[in-house]
C-alpha positions in Angstrom: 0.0 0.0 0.0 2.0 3.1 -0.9 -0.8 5.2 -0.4 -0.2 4.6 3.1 3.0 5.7 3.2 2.4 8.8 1.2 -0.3 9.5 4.2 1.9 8.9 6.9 4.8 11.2 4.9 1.9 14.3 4.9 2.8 14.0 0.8 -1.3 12.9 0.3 -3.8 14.8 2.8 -5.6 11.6 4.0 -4.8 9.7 7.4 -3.0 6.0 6.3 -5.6 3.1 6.1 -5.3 0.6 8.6 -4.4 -3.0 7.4 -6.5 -6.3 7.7 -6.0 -8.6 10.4 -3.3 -11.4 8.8 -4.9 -14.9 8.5 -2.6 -17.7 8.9 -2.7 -20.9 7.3 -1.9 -24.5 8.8 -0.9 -26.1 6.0 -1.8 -26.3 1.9 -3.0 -29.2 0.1 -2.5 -29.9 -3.5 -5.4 -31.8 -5.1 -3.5 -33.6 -8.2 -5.3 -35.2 -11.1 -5.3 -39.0 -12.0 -5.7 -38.7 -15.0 -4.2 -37.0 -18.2 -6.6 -34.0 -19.8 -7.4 -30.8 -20.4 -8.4 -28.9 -17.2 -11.2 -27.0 -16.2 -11.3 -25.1 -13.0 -14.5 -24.0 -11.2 -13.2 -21.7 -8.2 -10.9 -19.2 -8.2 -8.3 -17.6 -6.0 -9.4 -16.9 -2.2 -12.3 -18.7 -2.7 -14.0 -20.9 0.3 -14.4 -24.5 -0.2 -15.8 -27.4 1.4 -14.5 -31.1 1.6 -15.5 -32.8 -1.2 -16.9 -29.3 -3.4 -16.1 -30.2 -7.2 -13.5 -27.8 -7.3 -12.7 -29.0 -11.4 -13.1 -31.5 -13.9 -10.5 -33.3 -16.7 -12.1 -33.8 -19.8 -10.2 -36.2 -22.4 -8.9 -34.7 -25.9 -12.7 -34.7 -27.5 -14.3 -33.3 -24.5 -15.5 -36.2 -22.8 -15.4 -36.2 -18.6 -13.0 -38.3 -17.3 -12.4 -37.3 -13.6 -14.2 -34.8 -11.2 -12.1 -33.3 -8.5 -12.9 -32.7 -5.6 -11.6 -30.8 -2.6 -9.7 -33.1 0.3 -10.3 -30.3 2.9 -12.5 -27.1 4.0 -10.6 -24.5 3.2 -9.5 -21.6 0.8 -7.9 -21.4 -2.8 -4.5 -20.2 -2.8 -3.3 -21.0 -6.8 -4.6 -22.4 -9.9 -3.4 -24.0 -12.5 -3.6 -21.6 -15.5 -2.4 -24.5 -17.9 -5.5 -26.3 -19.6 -3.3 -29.6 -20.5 -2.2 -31.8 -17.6 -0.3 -35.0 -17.3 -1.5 -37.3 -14.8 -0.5 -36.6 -11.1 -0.2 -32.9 -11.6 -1.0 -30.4 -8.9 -4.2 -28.7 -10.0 -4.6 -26.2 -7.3 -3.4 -25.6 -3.7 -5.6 -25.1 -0.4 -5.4 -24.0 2.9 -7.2 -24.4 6.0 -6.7 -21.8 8.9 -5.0 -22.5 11.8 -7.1 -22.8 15.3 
């Protein structure tokens, strides 16, 4: 935020923005496909999830379904895979669950 800083240096005329609490994570999971496909994500990043949400799907080269995935844990997207073609055993996306 370097609006902030210009606040707190008097160079902008406004009073700096106080920042959101941090969240912190336990640990990330990485749901990996079994199968080799195109992929097609249905969250996105900082999304929240439940266990077993479809969270994608891996069609074959003419379109045809050939796995569903689903999400291992409640939690939150962190990344997506922005490559449509996947090989087998390839992280799709990562989550994270907060720490209690």
């Amino acid at each position: 935020m370097a609006k902030n800083a210009m606040y707190f240096l008097k160079m902008l005329p406004e009073k700096p923005k106080p920042h959101p609490e941090p969240i912190i994570y336990e640990t990330i999971k990485y749901p990996k496909s079994s199968k080799t496909g195109f992929l097609k994500v249905s969250v996105v990043i900082g999304e929240k999830v439940s266990t077993g949400q479809e969270i994608g799907t891996v069609t074959d080269y003419f379109g045809s379904l050939v796995e569903t995935l689903k999400s291992p844990v409640d939690g939150t997207v962190m990344m997506v895979n922005q490559m449509p073609a996947i090989k087998d055993e390839l992280k799709t996306i990562s989550l994270s669950w907060l720490l209690v």
